[in-house]
N, C-alpha and C positions, 0 to 999 in steps of 0.2 A: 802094616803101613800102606798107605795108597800109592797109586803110582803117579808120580809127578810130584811130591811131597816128600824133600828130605828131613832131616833132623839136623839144625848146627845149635851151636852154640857162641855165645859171644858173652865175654867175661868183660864186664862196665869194672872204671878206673876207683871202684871200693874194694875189688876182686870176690865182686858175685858174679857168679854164672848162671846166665840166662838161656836152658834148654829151650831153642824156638822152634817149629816147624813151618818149614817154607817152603812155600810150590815155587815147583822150575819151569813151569809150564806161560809164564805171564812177562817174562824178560826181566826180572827185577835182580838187583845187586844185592850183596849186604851191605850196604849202606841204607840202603830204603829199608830193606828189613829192619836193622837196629833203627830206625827213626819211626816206624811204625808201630815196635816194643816199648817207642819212648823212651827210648837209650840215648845220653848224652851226645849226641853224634849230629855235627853240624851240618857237613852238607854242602856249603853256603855256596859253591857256585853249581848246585842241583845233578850232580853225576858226571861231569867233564872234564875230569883228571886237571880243574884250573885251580884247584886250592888243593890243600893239606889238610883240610877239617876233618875228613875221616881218615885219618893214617890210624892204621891197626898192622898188630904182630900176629902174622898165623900161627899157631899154636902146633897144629897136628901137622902128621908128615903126607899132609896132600898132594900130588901131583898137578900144580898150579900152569896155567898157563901162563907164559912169560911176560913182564910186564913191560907194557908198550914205554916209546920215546918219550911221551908227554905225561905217564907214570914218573918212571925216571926222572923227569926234569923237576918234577913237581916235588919227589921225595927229596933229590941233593938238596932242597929248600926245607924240607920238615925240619922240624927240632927232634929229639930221639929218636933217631931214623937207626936201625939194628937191620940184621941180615933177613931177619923174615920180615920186613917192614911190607906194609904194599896199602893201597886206594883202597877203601874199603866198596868203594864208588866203581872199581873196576873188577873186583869178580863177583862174575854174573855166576847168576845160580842154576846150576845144572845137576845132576843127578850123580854125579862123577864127587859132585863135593859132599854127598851126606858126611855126617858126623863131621864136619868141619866146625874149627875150633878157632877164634879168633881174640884176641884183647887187642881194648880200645886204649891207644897209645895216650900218655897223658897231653895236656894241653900247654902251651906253651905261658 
């Protein structure tokens, strides 16, 4: 495996699993990733914790960083909102997250 390039996964709302590889080296989220896999993942206010379009369940037992204020406000507004819920828009990809395991919450 190279270094900067982890392995996740991101399970789309048919419950296929999409093994992607993604460098941590360029600032990007999993949301841009599943949008660049072409994964149902909307996005719609571009990474800024101001919608719910990429609400996802973490799957794996990753050590996450906490999710900010304007996370939180944004999720009490999700529809299906479950205890691993989080912005798909808000964790960035770091090295810390290989094998990270996500499904894309269904749509309202």
């Amino acid at each position: 495996m190279e270094e900067n390039v982890i392995k996740v996964t991101i399970i789309d709302r048919e419950d296929q699993a999409h093994e992607i590889e993604a460098p941590t080296d360029m600032s990007l989220n999993m949301m841009e990733i599943a949008k660049a896999e072409d994964l149902p993942v909307e996005g719609t206010c571009g990474g800024m914790a101001l919608c719910a379009s990429c609400h996802c369940y973490v799957q794996s037992d990753h050590d996450l960083p906490e999710a900010s204020d304007d996370e939180e406000d944004m999720l009490d507004q999700a529809f299906f909102v479950e205890d691993n819920s989080r912005l798909s828009c808000q964790l960035k990809l770091t090295n810390d997250l290989d094998g990270l395991v996500i499904k894309l919450a269904p749509v309202s």
